[in-house]
C-alpha positions as CSV (number, residue, x, y, z in Angstrom):
1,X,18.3,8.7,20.2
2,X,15.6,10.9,20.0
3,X,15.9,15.1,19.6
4,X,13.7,17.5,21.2
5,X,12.3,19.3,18.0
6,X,10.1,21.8,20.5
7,X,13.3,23.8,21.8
8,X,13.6,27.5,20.8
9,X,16.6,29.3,20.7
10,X,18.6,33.0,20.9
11,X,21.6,34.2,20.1
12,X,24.9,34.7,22.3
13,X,24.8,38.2,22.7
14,X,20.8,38.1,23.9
15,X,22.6,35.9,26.5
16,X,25.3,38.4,27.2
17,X,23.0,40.5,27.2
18,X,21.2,39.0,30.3
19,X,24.1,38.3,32.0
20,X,25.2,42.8,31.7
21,X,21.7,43.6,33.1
22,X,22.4,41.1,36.3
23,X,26.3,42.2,36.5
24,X,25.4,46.1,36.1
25,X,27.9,47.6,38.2
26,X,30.8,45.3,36.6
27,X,29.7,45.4,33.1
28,X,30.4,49.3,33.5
29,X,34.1,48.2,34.4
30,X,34.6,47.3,31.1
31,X,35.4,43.2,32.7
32,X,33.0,41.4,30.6
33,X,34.8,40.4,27.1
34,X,32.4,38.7,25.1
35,X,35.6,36.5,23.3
36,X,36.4,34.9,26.4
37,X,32.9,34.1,27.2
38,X,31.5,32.3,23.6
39,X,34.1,29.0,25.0
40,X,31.7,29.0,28.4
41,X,28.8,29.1,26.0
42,X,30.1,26.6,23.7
43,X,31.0,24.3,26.6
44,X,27.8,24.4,28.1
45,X,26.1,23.3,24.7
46,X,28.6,20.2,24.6
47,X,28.0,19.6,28.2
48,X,23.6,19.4,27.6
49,X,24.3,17.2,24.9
50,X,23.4,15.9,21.3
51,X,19.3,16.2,22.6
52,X,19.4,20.1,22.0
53,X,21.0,19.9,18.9
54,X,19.3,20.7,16.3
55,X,17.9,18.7,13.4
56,X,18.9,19.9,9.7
57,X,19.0,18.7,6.2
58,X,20.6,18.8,2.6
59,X,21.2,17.6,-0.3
60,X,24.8,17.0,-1.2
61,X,26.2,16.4,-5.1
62,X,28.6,13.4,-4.9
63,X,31.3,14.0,-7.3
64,X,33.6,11.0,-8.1
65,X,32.2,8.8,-5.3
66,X,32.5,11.4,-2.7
67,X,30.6,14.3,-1.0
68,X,31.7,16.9,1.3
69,X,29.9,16.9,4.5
70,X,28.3,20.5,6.0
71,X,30.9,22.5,8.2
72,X,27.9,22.2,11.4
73,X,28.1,18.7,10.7
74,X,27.8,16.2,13.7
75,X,25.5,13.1,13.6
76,X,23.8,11.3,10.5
77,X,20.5,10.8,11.0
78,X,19.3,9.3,8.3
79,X,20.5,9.5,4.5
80,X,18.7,8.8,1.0
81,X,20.0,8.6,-2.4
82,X,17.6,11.1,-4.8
83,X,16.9,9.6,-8.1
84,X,15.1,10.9,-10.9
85,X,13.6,14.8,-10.3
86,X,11.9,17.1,-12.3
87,X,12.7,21.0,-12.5
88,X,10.2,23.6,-12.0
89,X,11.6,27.6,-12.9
90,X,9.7,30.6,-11.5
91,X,10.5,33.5,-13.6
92,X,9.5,36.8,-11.0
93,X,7.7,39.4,-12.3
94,X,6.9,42.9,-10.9
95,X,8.1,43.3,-7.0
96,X,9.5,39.8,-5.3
97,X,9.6,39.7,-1.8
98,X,10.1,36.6,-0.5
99,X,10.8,35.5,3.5
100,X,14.1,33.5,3.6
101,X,13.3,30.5,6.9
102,X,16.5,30.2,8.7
103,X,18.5,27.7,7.5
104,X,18.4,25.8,11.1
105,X,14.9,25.3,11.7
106,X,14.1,21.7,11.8
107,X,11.7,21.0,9.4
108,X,10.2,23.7,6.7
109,X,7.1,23.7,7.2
110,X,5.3,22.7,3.8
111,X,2.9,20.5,2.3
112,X,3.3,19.4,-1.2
113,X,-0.2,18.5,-1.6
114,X,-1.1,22.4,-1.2
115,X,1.5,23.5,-3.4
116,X,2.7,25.6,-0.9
117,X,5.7,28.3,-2.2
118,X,8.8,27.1,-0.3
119,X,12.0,30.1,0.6
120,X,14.8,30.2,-1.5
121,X,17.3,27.9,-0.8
122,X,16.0,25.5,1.4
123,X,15.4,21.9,1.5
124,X,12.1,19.8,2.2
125,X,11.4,16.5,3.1
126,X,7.5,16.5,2.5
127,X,4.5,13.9,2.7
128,X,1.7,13.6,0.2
129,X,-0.7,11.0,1.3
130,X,1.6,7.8,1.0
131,X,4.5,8.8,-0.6
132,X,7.2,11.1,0.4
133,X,8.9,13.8,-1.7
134,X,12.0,15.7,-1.5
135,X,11.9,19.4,-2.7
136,X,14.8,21.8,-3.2
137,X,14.8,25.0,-3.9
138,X,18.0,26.7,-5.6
139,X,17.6,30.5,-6.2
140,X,14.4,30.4,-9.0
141,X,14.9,26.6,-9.4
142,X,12.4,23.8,-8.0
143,X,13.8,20.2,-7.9
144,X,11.5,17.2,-7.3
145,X,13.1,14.9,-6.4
146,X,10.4,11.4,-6.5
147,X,12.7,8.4,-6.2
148,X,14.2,7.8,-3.0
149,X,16.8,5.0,-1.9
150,X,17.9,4.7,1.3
151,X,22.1,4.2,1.8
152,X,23.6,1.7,3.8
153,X,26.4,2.5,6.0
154,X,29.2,0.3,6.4
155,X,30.3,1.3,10.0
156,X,28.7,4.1,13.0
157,X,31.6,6.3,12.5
158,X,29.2,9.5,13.3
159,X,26.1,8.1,12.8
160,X,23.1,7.8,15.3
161,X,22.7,4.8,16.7
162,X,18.9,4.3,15.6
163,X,19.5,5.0,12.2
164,X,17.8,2.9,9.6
165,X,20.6,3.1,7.5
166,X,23.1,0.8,9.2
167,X,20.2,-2.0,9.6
168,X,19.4,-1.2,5.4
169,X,20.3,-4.0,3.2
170,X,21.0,-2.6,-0.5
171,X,23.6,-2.2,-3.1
172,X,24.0,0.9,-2.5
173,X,26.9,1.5,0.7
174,X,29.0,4.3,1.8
175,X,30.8,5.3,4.9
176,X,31.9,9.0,6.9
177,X,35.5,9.7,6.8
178,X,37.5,13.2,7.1
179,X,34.3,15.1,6.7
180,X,33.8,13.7,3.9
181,X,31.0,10.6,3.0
182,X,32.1,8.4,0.4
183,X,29.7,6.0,-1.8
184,X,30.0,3.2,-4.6
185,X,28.2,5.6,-7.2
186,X,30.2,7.8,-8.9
187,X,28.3,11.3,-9.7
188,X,24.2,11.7,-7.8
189,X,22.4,13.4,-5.4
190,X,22.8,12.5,-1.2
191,X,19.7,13.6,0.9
192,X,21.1,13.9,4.3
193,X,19.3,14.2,7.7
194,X,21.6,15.4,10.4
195,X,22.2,17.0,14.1
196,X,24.3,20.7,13.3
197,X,26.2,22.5,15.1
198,X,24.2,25.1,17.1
199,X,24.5,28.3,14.7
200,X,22.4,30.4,12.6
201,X,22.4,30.9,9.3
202,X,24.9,33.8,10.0
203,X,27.6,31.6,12.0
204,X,26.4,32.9,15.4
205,X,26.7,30.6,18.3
206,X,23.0,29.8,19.0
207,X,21.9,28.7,22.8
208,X,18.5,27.3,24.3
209,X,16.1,29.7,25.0
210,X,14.3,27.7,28.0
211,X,13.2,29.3,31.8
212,X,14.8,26.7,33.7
213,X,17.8,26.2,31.2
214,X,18.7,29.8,30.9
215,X,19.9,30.0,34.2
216,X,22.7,27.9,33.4
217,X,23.8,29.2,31.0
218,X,23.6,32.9,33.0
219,X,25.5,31.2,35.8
220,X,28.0,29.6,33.7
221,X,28.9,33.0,32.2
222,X,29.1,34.8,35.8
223,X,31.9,32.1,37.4
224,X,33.8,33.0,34.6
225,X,33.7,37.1,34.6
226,X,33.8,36.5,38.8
227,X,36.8,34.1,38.8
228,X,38.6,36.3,35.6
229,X,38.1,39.3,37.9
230,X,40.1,37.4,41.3
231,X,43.0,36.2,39.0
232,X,43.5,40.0,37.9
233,X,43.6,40.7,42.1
234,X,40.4,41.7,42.8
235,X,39.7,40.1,46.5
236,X,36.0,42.0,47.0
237,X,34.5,39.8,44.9
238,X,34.8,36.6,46.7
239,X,31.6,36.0,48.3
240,X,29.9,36.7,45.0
241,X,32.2,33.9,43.5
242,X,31.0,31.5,46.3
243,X,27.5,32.4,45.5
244,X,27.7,32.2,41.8
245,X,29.8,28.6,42.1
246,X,26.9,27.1,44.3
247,X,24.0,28.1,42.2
248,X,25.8,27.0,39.1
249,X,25.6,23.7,40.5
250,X,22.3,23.5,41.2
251,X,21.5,25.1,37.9
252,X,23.1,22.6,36.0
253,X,21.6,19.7,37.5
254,X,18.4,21.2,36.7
255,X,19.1,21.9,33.3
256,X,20.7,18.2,32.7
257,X,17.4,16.7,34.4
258,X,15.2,18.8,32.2
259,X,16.9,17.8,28.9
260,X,17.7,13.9,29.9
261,X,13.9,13.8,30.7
262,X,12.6,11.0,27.7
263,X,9.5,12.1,26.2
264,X,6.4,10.0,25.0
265,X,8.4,7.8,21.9
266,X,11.3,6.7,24.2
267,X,9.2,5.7,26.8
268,X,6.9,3.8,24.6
269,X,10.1,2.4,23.0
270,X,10.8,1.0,26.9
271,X,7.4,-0.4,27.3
272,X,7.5,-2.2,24.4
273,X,10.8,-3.6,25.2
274,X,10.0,-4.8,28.7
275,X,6.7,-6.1,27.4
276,X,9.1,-8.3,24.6
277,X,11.3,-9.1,27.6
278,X,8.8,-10.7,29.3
279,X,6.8,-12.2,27.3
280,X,10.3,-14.2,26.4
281,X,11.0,-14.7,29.9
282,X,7.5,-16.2,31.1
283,X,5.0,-17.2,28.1
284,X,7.3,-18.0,25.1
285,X,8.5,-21.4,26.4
286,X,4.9,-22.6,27.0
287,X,3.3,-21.7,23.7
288,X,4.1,-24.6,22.1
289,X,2.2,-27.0,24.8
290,X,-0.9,-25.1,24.4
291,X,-0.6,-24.8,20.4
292,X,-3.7,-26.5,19.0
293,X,-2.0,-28.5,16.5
294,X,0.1,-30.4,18.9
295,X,-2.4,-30.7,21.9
296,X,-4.0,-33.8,21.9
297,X,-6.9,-34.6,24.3
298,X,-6.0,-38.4,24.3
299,X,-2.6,-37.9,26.5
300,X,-4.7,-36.4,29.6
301,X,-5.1,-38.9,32.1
């Protein structure tokens, strides 16, 4: 499957937020609970699916054959065992002020080639020419981490589909079990490239910050303050209920069309499917009459 990594994102309350300025003369009533309302959000997340999820990564320390997986934990995308590493130590001096990269951005954007300064705990996965590196950073702590094995997983409990760890042949197995992943080694590091939950590095419910997305989201929210307010016996409000429910719909079929759209990899990935399809289907059973080690010119009448 592949993830939209160009998606931006705001927190709940900018979206309640959104959703008071449109309902100003019920948001004054006191109606709008912002408990009841994180559910719809969460719901709506679920409902968009694993394509706005976004794409994080750490290194886990497996203790006794086992590692404990993140709490925002939902898909594996790929994992790799880290070897040998080497240890670089900043010690600050004078005034240190550094700018911490929240924790759910994609990728940290680095290049290890310009010795670029990475924010404290975080976790790289960086290209240098040919080879890849993996860079940690814990508090004044670097970790180079230059040997990288890839780990083969037994079955696709929670792992993606196209991940090239369930086609990997190694040694080296493990599985995902109880929110835990276990291995055959016994003490290492796990490099581990997953799809989290969508929160900050706060715990805040995150949503998609999109034009044509945002509205339903918006719209979600609204049914459920409109339809709260009729159960408590408020009959005034139902044409605005009937109004809200209708655009909803067509909000979230524009949403689901909008994420569901592939982009340029996936529809390569079909071209080059359909172009082995046929190529099976029409040429493949003829290539052997026209090979030039088997045609001989004698046989033609």
């Amino acid at each position: 499957m592949n993830y939209n990594y160009t998606l931006k994102y705001r927190s709940f309350d900018s979206l309640l937020e959104d959703v008071r300025t449109d309902l100003r003369s019920i948001a004054t009533d006191g109606v709008i609970e912002p408990a009841q309302l994180i559910k719809i959000a969460m719901k709506v997340n679920y409902d968009l699916g694993l394509r706005i999820q976004m794409t994080k990564e750490k290194v886990l320390e497996i203790n006794h054959g086992n590692a404990r997986l993140p709490e925002d934990f939902q898909v594996m995308n790929f994992a790799l065992i880290c070897g040998e590493y080497s240890i670089t130590t900043q010690v600050p001096q004078g005034t240190n002020i550094q700018e911490v990269v929240p924790s759910y951005k994609p990728w940290v954007e680095s290049n290890l080639c310009q010795n670029t300064t990475l924010p404290p705990e975080s976790t790289c996965l960086t290209q240098c020419g040919t080879t890849y590196s993996l860079i940690q950073v814990i508090g004044t702590e670097t970790r180079t981490y230059n040997m990288l094995t890839p780990l083969r997983f037994k079955n696709a409990y929670m792992v993606d589909c196209d991940c090239p760890n369930l086609n990997y042949r190694g040694k080296n197995e493990g599985y995902i079990k109880d929110g835990f992943v276990f291995t055959n080694l016994d003490t290492g590091h796990l490099y581990i490239n997953y799809q989290g939950s969508m929160e900050n590095e706060n715990g805040e419910l995150l949503v998609v910050d999109h034009p044509m997305i945002n509205e339903y989201y918006e719209y979600a929210l609204k049914k459920r303050i409109l339809e709260n307010m009729l159960m408590d016996g408020n009959p005034t409000i139902a044409n605005q209920f009937q109004l809200v429910s209708a655009e909803l719909r067509a909000a979230r079929n524009n949403a689901l069309s909008i994420v569901n759209t592939p982009n340029f990899s996936e529809m390569q990935k079909v071209w080059a499917m359909n172009r082995k399809a046929m190529y099976s289907k029409y040429y493949d059973m003829f290539k052997s009459y026209f090979h030039p080690t088997q045609f001989n010119i004698n046989n033609v009448v």
